[in-house]
DRENTORVEX-70718 format. One record per residue: residue in one letter; x, y, z of N, C-alpha, C in turn. Coordinates in steps of 0.2 Angstrom, whole numbers, padded with zeros to 4 digits, always signed. Each point is the difference from the previous one (the first is absolute). Last residue first. Layout:
// residues N
AXYZXYZXYZ
...
// end
This chain:
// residues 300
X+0002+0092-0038+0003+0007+0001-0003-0001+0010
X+0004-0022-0014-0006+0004+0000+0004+0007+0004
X+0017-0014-0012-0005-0001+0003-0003+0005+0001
X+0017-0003-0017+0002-0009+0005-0008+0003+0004
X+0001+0007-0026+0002+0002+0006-0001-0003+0006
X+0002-0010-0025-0005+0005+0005+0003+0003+0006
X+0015-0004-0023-0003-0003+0007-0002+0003+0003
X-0004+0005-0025+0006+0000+0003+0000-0005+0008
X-0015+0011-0019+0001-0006-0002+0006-0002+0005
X-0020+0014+0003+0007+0002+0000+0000-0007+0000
X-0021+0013-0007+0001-0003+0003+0008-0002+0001
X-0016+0008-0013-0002+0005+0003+0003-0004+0009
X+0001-0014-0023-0005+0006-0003+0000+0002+0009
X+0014-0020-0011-0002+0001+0009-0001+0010+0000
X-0004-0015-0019+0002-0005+0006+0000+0003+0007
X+0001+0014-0020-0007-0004+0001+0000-0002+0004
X+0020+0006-0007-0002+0005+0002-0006-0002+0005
X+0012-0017-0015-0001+0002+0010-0001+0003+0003
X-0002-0007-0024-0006+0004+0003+0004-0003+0007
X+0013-0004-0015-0002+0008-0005-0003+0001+0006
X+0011-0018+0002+0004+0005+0004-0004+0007-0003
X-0010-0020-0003+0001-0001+0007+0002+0007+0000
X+0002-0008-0020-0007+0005+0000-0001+0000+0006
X+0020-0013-0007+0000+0007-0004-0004+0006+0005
X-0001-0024+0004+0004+0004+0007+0001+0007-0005
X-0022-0012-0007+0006-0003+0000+0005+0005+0007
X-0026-0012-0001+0004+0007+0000+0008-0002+0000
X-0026-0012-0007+0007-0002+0006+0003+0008-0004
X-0026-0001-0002+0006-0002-0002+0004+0001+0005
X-0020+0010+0002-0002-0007-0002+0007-0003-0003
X-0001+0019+0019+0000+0001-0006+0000-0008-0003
X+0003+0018+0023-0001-0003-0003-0001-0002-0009
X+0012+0010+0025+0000-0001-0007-0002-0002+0000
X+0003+0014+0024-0001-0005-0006+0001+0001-0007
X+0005+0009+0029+0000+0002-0007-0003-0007-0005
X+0003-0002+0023-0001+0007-0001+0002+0005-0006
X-0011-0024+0018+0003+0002-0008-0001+0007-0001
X+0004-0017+0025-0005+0004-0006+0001+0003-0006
X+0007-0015+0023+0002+0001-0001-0007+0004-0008
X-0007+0000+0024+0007-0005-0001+0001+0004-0008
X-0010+0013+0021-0003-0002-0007+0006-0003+0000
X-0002+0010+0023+0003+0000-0004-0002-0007-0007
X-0008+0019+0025-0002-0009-0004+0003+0001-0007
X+0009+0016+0023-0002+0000-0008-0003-0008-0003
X+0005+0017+0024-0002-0007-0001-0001+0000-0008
X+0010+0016+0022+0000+0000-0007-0002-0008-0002
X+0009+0009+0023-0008+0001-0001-0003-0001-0008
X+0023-0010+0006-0001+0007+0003-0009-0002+0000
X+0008-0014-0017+0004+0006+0002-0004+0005+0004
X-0003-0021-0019-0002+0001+0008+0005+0005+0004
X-0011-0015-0027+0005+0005+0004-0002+0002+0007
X-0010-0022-0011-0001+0007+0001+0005+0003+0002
X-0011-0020-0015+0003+0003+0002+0000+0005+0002
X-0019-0022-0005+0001+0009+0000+0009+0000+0007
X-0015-0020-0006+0002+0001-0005+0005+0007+0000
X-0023-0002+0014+0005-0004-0002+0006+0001-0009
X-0023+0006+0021+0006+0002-0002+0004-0005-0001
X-0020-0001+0012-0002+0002-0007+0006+0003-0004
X+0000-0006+0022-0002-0005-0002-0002+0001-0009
X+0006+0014+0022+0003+0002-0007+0000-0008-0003
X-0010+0003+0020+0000+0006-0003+0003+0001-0007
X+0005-0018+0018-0006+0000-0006-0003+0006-0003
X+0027+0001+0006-0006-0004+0002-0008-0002-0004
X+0025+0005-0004+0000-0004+0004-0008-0001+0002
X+0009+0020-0011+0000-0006-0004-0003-0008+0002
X+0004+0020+0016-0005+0000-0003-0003-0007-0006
X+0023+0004+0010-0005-0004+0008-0007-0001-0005
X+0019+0012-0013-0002-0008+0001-0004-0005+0004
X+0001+0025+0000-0002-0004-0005-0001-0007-0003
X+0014+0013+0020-0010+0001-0001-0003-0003-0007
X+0024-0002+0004-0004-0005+0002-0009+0000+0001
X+0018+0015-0008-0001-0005-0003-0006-0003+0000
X+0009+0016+0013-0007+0005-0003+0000-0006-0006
X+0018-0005+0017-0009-0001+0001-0005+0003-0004
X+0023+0001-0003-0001-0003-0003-0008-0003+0003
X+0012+0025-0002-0001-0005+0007-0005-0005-0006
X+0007+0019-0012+0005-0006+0000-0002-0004+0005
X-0009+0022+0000-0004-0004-0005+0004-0006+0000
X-0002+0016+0021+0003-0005-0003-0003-0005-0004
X-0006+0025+0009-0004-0006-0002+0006-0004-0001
X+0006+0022+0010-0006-0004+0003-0003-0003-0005
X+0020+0004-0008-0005+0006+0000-0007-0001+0001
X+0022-0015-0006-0007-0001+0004-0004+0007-0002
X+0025-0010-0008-0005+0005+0001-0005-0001+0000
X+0016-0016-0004-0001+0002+0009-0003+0005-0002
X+0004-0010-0018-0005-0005+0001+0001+0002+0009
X+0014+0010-0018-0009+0001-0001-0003-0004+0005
X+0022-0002+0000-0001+0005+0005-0007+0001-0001
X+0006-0023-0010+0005+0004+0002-0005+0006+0005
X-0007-0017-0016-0002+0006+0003+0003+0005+0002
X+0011-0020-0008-0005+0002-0005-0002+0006+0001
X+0012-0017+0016+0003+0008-0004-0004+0004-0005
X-0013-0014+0015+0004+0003+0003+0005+0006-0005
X-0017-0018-0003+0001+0005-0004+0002+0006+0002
X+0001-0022+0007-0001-0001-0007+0001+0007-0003
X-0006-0005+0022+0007-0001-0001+0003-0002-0007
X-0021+0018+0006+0003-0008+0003+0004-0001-0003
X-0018+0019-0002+0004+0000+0003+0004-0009+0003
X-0018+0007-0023+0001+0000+0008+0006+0001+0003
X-0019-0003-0023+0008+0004+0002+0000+0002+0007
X-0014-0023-0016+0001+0004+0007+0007+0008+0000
X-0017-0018-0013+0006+0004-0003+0000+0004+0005
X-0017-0023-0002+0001+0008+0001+0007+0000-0001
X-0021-0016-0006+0008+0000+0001-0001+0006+0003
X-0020-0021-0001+0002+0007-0002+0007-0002+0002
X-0021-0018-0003+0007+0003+0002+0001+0006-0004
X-0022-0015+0012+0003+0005-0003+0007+0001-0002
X-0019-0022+0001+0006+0004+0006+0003+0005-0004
X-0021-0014-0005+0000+0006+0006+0005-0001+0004
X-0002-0016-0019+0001-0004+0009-0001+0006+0003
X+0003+0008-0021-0008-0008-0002+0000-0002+0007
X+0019+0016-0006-0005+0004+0002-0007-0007+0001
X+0022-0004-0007-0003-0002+0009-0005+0004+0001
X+0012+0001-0023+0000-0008+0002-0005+0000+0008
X+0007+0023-0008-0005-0004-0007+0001-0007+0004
X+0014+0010+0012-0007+0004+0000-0006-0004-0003
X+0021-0004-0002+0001-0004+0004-0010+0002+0004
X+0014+0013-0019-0003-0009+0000-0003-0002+0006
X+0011+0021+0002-0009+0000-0006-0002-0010-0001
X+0017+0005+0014-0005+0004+0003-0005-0001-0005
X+0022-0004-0007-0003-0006+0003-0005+0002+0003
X+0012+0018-0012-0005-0005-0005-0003-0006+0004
X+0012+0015+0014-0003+0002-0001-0007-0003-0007
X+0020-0011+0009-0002+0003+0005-0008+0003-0001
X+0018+0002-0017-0002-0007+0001-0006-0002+0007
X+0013+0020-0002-0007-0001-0005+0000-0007+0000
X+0014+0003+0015-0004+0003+0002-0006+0002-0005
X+0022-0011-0005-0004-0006+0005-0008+0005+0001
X+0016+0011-0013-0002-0004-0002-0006-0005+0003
X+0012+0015+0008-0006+0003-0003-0003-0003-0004
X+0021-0005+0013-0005+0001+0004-0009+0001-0005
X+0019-0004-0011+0001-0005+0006-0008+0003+0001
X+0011+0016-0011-0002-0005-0004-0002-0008+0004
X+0010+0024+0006-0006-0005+0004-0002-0004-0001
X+0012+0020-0010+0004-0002+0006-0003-0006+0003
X-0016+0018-0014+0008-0002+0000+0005-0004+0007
X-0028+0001-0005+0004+0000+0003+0009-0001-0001
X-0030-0003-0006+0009-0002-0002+0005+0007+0005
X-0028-0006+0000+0004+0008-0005+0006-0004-0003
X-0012-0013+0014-0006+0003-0006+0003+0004-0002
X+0013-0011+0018+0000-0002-0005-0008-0001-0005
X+0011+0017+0015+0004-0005-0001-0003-0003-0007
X-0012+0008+0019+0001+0003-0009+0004+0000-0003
X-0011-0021+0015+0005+0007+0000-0001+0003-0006
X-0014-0021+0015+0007+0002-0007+0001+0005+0004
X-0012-0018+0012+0003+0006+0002+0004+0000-0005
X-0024-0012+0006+0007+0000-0003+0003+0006+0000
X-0022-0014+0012+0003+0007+0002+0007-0001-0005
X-0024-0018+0002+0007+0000-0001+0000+0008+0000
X-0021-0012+0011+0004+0005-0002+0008+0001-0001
X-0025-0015+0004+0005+0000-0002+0002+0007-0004
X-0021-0014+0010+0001+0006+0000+0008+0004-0001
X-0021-0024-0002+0008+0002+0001+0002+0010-0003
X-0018-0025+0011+0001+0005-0003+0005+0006+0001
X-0007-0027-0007+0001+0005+0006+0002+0006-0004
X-0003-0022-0011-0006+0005+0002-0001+0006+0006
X+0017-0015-0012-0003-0006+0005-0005+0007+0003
X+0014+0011-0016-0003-0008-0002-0002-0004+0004
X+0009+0017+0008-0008+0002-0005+0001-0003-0002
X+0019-0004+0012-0008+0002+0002-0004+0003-0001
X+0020-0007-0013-0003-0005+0002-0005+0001+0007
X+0010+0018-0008-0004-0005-0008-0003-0005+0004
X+0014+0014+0013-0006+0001-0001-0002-0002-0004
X+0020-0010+0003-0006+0002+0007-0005+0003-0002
X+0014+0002-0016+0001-0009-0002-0006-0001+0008
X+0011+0021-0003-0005+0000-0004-0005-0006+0000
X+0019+0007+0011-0005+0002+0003-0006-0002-0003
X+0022-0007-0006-0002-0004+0004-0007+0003+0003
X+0010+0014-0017-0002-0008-0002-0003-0004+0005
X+0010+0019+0006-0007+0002-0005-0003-0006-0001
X+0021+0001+0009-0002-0001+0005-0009+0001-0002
X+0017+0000-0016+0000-0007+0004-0004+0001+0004
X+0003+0018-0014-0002-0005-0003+0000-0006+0004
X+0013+0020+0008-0008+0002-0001-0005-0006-0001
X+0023-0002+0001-0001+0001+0006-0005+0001+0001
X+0009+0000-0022-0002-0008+0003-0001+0000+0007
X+0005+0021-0007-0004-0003-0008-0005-0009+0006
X+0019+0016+0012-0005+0003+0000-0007-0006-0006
X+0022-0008+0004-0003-0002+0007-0007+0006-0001
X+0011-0008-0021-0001-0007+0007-0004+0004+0007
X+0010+0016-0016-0004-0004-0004-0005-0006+0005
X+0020+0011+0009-0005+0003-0002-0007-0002-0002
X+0022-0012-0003-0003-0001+0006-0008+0006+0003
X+0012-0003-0022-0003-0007+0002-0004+0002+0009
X+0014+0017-0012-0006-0002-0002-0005-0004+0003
X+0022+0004+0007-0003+0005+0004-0006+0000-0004
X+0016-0016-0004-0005-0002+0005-0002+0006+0001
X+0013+0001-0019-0006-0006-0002-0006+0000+0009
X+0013+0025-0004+0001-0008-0003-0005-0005+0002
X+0005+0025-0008-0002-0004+0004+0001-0006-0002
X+0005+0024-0009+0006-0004+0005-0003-0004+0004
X-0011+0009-0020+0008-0003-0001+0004-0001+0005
X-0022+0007+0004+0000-0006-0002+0006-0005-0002
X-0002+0018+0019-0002+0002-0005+0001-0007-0005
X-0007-0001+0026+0006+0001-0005+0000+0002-0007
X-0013-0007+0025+0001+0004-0004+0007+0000-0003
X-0014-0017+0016+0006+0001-0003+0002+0006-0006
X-0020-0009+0022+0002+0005-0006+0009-0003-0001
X-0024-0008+0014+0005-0001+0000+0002+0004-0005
X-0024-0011+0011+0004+0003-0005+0008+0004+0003
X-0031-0007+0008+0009-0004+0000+0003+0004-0007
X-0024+0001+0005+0005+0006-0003+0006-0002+0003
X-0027-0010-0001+0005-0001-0003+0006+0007-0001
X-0021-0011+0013-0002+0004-0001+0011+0001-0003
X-0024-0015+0006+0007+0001-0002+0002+0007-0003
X-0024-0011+0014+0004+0006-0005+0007-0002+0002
X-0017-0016+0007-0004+0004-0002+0003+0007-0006
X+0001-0025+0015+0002+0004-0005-0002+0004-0002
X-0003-0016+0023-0002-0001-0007+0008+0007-0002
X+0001-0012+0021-0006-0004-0002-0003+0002-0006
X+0021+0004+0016-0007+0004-0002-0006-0001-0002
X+0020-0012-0001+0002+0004+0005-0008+0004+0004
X+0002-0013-0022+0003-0003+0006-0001+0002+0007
X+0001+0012-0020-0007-0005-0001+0000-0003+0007
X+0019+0013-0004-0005+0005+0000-0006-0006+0003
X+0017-0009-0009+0003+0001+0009-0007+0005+0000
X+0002-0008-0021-0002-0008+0002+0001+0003+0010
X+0009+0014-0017-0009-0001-0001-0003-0002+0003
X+0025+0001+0000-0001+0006+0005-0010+0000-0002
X+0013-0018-0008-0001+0000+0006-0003+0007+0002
X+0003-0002-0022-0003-0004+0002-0004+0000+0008
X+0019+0011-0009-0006+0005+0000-0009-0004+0000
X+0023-0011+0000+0000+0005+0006-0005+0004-0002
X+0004-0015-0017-0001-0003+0008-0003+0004+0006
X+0008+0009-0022-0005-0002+0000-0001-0006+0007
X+0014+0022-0001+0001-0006+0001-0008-0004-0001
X+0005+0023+0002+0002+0000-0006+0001-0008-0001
X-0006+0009+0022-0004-0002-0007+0000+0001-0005
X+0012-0010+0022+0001+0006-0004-0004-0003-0006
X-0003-0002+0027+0000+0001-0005+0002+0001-0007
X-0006+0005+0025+0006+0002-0001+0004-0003-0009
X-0021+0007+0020+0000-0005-0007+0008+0006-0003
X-0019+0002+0023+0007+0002-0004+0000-0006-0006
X-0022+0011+0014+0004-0006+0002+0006+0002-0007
X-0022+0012+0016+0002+0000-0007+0006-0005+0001
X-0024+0012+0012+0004-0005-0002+0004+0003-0005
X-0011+0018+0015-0001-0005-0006+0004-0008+0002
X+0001+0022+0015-0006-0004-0002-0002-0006-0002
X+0020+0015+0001-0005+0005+0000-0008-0004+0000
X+0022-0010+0005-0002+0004+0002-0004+0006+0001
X+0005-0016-0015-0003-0004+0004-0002+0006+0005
X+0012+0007-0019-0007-0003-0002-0003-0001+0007
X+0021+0003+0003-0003+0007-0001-0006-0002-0002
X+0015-0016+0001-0001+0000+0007-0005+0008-0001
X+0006-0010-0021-0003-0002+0004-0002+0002+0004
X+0016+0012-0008-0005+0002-0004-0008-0008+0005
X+0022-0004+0003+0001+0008+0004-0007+0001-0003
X+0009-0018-0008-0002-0001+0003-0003+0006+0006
X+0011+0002-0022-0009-0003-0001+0000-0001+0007
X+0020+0008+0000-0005+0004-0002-0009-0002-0002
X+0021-0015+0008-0003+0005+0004-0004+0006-0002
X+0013-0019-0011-0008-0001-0001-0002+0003+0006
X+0022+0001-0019-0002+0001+0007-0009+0001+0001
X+0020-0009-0018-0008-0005+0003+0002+0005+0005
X+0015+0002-0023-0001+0003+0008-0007-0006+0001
X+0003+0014-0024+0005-0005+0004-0003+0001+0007
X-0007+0013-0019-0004-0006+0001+0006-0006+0003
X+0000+0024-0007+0002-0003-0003+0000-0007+0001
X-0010+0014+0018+0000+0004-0007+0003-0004-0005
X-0001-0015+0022+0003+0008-0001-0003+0001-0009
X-0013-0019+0015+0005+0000-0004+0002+0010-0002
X-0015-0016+0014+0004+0004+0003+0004+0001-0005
X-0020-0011-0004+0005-0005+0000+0007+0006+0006
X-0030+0000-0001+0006+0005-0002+0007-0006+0000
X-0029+0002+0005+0005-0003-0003+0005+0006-0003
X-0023-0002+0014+0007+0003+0002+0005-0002-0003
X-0026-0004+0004+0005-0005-0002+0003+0008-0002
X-0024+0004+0014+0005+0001-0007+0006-0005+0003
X-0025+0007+0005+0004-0006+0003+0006+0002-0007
X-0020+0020+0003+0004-0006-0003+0006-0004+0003
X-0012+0020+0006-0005-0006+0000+0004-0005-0001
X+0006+0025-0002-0007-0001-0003-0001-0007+0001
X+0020+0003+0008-0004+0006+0003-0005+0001-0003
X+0015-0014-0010-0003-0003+0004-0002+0004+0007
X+0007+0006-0024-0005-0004+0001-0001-0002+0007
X+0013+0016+0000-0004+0002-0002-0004-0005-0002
X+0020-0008+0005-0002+0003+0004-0007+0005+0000
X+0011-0010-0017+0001-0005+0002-0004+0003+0008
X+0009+0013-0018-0006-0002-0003-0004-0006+0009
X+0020+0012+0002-0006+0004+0000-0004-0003-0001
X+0018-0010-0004-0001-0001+0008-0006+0004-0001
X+0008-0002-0020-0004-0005+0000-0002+0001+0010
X+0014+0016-0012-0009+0000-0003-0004-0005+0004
X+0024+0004+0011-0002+0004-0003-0009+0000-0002
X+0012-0021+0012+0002+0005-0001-0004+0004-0003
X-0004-0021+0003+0005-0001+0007+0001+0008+0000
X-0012-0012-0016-0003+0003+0003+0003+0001+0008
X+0002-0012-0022+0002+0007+0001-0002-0001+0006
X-0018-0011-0009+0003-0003+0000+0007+0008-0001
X-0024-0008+0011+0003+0005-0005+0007+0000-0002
X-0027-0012+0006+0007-0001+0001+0002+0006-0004
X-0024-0007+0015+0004+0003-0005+0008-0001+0001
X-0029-0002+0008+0010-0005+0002+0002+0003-0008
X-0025+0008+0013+0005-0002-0006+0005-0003+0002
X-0018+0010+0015+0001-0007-0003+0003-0001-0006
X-0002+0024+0002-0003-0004+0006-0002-0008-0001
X+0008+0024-0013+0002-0009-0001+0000-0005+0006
X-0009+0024+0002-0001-0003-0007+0000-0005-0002
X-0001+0007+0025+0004+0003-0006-0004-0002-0005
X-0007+0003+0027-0001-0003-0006+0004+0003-0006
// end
């Protein structure tokens, strides 16, 4: 008996790295999982669909069901179908579980139009399509009075709650990512469907040079192994955590932080408009015990 026994779950990524973990650890607690991956290389070229299907044949072989979707859900159609093959397939919907995505790092002055666009498109809009299509399912079965236990999973980064030199693209989409989470929470929490995000630091093809040598020192525990992920997302996933929503988390190793959105850390007050003169008298004020400079990119 697992946790997500009788679930159908989709993971989208899930050919590689965070998502194959996540994808497999759902379906070792129970879960019918949908395996969506386009085979696309790091910079989002290519269709090889041997890795979702490798990741299948390993679901089945441990028991489970699970079936391939090849997909791209940065494509409102294609995230349509990857809802419409879950339902289908399976017969319901229970968790999406979002972490597709691709990298164009560049410093801003040397990026161009498509190393945005395309970012932007496939993490931002690869989140939002397939959330949409999930949603539009489970609305529509609470409102025909069924009963609905719906778990969207979002994958920011620290990327994009702190910034990141070098990523403007990325950390962008990935607080964006991060504000969709709180909406999309306020809007679905009335149909009992939770959505959370996580800030995963992992070992995958994204953060291969990033870690570089930190990321092979083990010292019998491997914080970087991207399954110490997926313990978290498996959990988010089920009805144990039905009382959780709205909430960001950092994820590292055995390290688990629930992260506050944004906050005020200094003020003014005063019944009158403030000129730029008396702005610059009381900044002191503004930011009293506090560094008026850029925060520092993440939690220690």
């Amino acid at each position: 008996m697992g946790m997500l026994d009788g679930k159908v779950a989709i993971v989208t990524g899930a050919g590689r790295g965070i998502g194959r973990e996540e994808a497999l650890l759902l379906a070792s607690q129970g879960a019918k999982v949908v395996v969506n991956d386009v085979g696309a290389s790091l910079q989002g070229e290519g269709d090889d669909r041997h890795p979702a299907g490798e990741v299948v044949d390993q679901i089945r072989a441990g028991g489970s069901d699970a079936e391939v979707n090849a997909s791209d859900v940065s494509s409102w159609d294609g995230a349509k179908e990857l809802v419409q093959q879950a339902i289908e397939t399976f017969g319901r919907l229970d968790i999406l579980v979002n972490n597709a995505g691709i990298l164009r790092d560049k410093m801003s002055f040397n990026m161009e139009e498509s190393d945005w666009d395309d970012v932007i498109r496939v993490h931002l809009k690869g989140h939002f399509a397939p959330s949409h299509h999930a949603a539009v399912y489970w609305r529509g079965r609470a409102k025909a009075g069924e009963d609905v236990s719906g778990r969207i999973i979002n994958t920011s980064s620290e990327a994009g709650l702190f910034g990141n030199a070098g990523q403007a693209n990325y950390a962008a989409a990935k607080g964006g990512i991060a504000s969709l989470t709180w909406v999309l929470a306020r809007e679905l929490g009335r149909y009992e469907v939770t959505v959370n995000s996580i800030a995963p630091r992992a070992r995958t093809r994204m953060t291969e040079e990033l870690f570089s040598e930190m990321a092979k020192a083990t010292d019998g525990f491997d914080r970087f192994d991207p399954k110490n992920v997926a313990q978290l997302v498996a959990f988010l996933a089920t009805d144990d955590a039905a009382d959780i929503s709205g909430q960001n988390f950092i994820v590292y190793g055995g390290d688990i932080w629930a992260t506050g959105g944004f906050h005020p850390v200094g003020e003014l007050h005063r019944d009158s408009m403030w000129t730029p003169e008396e702005l610059a008298a009381a900044k002191g004020e503004l930011f009293k015990g506090v560094s008026s400079g850029v925060p520092p990119f993440a939690i220690a």
